[in-house]
C-alpha positions in Angstrom: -50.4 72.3 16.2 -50.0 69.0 17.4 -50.2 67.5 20.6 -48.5 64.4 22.2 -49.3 61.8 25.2 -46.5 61.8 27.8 -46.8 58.6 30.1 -44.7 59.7 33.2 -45.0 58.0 36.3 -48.6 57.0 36.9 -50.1 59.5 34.8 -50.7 60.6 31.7 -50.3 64.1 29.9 -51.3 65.5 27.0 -48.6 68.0 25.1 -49.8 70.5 22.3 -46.0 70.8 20.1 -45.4 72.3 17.0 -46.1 69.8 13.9 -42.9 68.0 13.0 -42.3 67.9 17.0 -43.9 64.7 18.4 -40.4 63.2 18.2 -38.4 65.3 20.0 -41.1 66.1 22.3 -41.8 62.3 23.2 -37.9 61.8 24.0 -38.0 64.1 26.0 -41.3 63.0 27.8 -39.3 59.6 27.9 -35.8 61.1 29.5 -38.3 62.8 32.1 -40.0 59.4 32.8 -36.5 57.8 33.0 -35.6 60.0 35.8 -39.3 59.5 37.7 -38.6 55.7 37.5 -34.8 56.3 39.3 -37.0 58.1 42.3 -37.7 54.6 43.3 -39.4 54.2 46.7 -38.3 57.5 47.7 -41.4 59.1 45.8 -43.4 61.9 47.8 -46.8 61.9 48.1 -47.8 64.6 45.9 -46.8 63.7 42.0 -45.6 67.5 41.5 -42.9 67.0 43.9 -42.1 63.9 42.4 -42.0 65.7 39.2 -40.0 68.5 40.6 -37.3 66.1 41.6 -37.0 64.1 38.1 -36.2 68.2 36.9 -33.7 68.3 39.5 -32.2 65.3 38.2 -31.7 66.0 34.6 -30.8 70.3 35.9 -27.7 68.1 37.7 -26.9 66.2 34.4 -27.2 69.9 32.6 -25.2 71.7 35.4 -22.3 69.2 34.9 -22.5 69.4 31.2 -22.3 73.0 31.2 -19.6 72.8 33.5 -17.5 70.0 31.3 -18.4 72.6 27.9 -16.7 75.6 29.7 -13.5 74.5 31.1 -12.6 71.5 28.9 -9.1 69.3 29.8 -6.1 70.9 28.8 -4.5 69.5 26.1 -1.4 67.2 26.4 1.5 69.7 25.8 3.0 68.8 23.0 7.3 67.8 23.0 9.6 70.6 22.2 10.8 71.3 18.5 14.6 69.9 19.5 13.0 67.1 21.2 10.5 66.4 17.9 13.5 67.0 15.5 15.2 64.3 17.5 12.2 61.3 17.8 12.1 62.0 13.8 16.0 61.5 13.5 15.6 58.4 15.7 12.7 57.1 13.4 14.5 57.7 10.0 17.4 55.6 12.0 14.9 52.9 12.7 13.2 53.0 9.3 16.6 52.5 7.3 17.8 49.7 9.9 14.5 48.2 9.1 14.9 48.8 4.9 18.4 47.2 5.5 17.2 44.2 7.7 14.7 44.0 4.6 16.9 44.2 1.8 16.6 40.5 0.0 19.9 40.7 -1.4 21.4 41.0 2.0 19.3 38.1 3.0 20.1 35.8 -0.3 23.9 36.3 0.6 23.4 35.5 4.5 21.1 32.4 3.5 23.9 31.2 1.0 26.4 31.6 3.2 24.8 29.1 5.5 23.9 26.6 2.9 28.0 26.5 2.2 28.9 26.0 5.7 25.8 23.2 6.1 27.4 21.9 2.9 31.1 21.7 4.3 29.7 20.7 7.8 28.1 17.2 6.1 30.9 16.9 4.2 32.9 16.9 7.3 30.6 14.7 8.8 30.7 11.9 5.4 34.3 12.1 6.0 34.7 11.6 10.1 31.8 8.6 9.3 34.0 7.0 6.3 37.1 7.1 8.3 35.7 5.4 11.5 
């Protein structure tokens, strides 16, 4: 057996744990003491009420958790199989579009198509400016 200081509030208390325990036992001396400090001004006189009410704290926190654990959010319902089969046809569309758009051959012949009308568009120009 083992025992372990708890500094809550203005006092101090001793804790006999099982060895291996301190640990646990001091976080949870600390998470008490964390909700004794939230009291504030509002402290009673007597330090078992105040007590009582840093409990009553954390049994809200447990009460809500409990609550969150048994009804958890419904999941987001899910799109219908003709629906699915459809965004996946649409995303094959977009992926070969994309594969196209990619295709560096298909670029090569668009960026020499340009170069041949820069070329015959300053060739036009050498010829309107050897004229004039």
């Amino acid at each position: 057996m083992s025992t372990v200081t708890l500094s809550i509030g203005p006092k101090s208390y001793t804790i006999a744990c099982a060895d291996g325990q301190e640990a646990h036992i001091k976080a949870l001396g600390a998470m008490i003491a964390e909700k004794y400090a939230q009291l504030g001004t509002a402290r009673a006189p007597l330090e078992a009420q105040n007590l009582l009410f840093a409990a009553l704290f954390m049994a809200d926190e447990l009460a809500e958790a409990r609550k969150l654990i048994a009804s958890p959010p419904a999941p987001a319902s899910e799109p219908d199989t003709d629906e699915r089969d459809a965004l996946r046809e649409r995303v094959a569309v977009l992926e070969a579009e994309l594969a196209a758009a990619l295709d560096t051959a298909a670029i090569a012949e668009k960026l020499e198509a340009l170069a041949a009308q820069a070329e015959a568009s300053a060739a036009a120009l050498e010829a309107d400016a050897a004229s004039a």
